[in-house]
C-alpha positions in Angstrom: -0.8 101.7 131.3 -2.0 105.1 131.0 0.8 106.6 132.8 3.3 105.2 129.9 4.9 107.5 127.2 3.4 105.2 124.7 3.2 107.6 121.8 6.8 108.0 122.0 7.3 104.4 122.4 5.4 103.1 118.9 7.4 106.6 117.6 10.7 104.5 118.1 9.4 101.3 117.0 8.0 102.4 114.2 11.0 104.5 113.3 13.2 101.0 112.9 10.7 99.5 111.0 11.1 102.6 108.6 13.9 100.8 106.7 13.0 97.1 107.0 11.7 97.1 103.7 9.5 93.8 103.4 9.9 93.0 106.8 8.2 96.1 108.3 4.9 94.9 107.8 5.1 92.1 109.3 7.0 93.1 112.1 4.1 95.8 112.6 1.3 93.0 112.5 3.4 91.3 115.4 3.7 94.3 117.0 -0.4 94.6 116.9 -1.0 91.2 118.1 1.2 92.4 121.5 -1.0 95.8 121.4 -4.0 93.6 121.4 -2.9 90.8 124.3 -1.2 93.8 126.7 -4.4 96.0 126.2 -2.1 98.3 124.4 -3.7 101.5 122.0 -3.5 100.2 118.6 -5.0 103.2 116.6 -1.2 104.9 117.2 0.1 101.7 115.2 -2.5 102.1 112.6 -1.8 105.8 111.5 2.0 104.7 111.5 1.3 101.8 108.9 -0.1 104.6 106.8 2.8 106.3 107.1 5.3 104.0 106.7 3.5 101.4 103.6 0.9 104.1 102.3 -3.0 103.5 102.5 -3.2 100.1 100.7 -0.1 98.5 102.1 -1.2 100.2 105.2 -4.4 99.2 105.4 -4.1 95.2 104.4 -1.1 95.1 107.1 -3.5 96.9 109.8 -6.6 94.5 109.3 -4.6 91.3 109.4 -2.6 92.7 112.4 -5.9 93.7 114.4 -7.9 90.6 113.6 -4.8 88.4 114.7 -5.0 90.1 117.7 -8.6 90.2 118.5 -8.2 86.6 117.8 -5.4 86.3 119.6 -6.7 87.8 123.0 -10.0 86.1 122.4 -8.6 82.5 122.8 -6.2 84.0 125.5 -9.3 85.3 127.3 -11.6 82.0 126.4 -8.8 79.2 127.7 -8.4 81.3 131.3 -12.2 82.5 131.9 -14.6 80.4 129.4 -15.1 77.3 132.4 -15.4 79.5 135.3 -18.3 81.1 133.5 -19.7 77.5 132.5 -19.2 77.2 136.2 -21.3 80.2 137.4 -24.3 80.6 135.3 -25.2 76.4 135.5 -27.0 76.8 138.2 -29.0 79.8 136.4 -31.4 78.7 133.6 -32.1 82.4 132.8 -28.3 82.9 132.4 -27.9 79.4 130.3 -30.4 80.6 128.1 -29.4 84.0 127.5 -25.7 82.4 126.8 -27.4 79.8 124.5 -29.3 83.1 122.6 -25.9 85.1 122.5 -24.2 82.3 120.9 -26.7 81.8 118.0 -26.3 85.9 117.3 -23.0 85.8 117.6 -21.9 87.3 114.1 -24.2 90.3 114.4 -23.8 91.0 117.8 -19.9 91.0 117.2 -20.1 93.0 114.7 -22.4 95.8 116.3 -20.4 96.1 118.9 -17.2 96.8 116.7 -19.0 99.1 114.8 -19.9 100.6 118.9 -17.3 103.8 119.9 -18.9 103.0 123.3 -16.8 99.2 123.6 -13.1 99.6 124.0 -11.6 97.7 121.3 -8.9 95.5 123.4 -11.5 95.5 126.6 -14.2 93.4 124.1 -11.6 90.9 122.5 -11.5 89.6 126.7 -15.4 89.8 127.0 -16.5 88.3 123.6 -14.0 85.3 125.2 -16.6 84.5 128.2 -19.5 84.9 125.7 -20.2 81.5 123.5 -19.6 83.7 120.3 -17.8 81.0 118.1 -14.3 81.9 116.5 -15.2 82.5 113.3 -17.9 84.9 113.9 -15.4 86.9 115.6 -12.9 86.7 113.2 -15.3 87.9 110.2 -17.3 90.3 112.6 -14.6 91.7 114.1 -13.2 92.6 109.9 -15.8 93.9 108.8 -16.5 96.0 111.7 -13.2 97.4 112.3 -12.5 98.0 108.3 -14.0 101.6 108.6 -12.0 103.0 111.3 -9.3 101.2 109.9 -9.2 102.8 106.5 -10.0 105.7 108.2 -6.6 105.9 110.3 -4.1 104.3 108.1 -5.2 107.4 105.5 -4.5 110.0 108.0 -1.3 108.6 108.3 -0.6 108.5 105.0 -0.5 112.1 105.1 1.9 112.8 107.7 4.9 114.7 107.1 7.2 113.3 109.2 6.8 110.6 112.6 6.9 113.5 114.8 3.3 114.5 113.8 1.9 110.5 115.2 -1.2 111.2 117.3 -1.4 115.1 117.1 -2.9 115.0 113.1 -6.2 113.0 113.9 -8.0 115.8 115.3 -7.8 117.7 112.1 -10.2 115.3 110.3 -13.0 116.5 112.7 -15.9 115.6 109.8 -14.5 112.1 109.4 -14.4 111.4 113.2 -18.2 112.9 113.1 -19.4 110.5 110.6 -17.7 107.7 112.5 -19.4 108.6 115.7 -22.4 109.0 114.0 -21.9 105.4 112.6 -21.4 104.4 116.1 -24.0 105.8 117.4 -26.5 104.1 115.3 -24.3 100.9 115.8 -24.6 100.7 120.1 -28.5 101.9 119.5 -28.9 98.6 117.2 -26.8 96.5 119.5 -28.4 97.6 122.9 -32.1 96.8 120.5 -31.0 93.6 119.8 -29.6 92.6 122.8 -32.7 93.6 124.7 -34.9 91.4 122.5 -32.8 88.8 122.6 -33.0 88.5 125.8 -36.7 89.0 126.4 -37.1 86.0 123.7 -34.5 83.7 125.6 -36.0 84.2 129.2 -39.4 83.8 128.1 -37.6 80.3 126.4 -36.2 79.8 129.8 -39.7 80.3 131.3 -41.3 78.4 129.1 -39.1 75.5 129.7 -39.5 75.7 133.4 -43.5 75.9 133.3 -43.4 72.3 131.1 -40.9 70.7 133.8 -43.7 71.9 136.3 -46.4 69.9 134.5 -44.4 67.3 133.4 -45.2 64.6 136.4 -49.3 65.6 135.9 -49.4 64.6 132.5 -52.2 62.3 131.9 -51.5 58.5 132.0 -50.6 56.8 128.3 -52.4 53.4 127.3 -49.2 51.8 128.5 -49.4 53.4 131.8 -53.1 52.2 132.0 -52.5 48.5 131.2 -49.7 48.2 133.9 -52.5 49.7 136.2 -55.1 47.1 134.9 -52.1 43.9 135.3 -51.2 45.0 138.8 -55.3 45.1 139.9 -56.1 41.7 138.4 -53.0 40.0 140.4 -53.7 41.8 143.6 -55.6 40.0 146.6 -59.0 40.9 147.4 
């Protein structure tokens, strides 16, 4: 994927859409939603709709494009991979319960690790899938954390000149991109915390668990237990 012109290829594509009047938006949203299944750049598509619809158009068309396509490869990636996981960590009460933990944080680990620079955007839309992070938290996560960058790129493309200038004008906003990565930086800090200590709490519920399976058959006999005992003495032969 790397080795395709693909700068020159959203430069054509979003060249037609130039004149489509109320159709290019939408066109550019279904053109994000194949970025996002095809593990295709979207950020190239994003300073384009600044360009082409200016930074409020821009930037509704971008976020409903990108979260229809997170979304999109999400249930892509959950229908092929989510029972082969299932599958794999059954066997493993450790793993179960550090799925069972992920799934209860789902919103604000989602959204840490959109806020992350470290996470590829298209790779997590096929991990969150094998996670038990429910729809929804992903949809709203994955807004709220991609709105910055977002904004961010559909401005820069507002002020481009002409198409030609796609993908060479980002670096001249080098104390936006440093606030960003600062942002992220504090983001993957706060997600790797969590993460850690969500962990730590689920195995030690996973330990926990095991230790009272352990003891369960020592328990101490109930009154009920005792009067079967007391029946069975009084009607067995000396």
């Amino acid at each position: 994927m790397a080795l395709l012109p693909v700068r020159d290829y959203v430069r054509e594509l979003l060249g037609w859409m130039e004149g489509l009047g109320f159709w290019g938006p939408m066109l550019l949203v279904a053109a994000y939603v194949l970025a996002c299944l095809f593990c295709i750049p979207g950020f190239l598509l994003s300073v384009g709709a600044g360009f082409l619809f200016g930074v409020v158009v821009g930037t509704i068309t971008v976020s409903i494009g990108s979260v229809l396509g997170a979304s999109a490869a999400f249930l892509v990636g959950r229908m092929l991979g989510l029972d082969t996981l299932k599958q794999m960590i059954a066997g493993y009460p450790k793993f179960a319960a550090i799925d069972r933990a992920v799934g209860r944080e789902g919103f604000k680990i989602v959204l840490l690790a959109r806020l992350s620079p470290v996470i590829p955007f298209n790779f997590l839309n096929y991990a969150l899938a094998l996670s038990p992070v429910r729809l929804r938290d992903v949809v709203l996560a994955s807004w709220i954390g991609m709105f910055p960058a977002t904004l961010t790129y559909v401005y820069i493309g507002s002020t481009l000149a002409d198409l030609a200038e796609l993908g060479d004008k980002t670096s001249e906003y080098a104390t936006t991109r440093h606030v960003f990565l600062a942002l992220g930086l504090a983001a993957t800090i706060l997600l790797t915390v969590s993460v850690t200590r969500m962990a730590r709490k689920a195995l030690g519920e996973a330990d926990g668990e095991s230790a009272g399976q352990r003891t369960a058959p020592n328990r101490p006999a109930s009154p009920a237990d005792q009067d079967c005992t007391d029946a069975i003495g009084k009607t067995s032969p000396d």
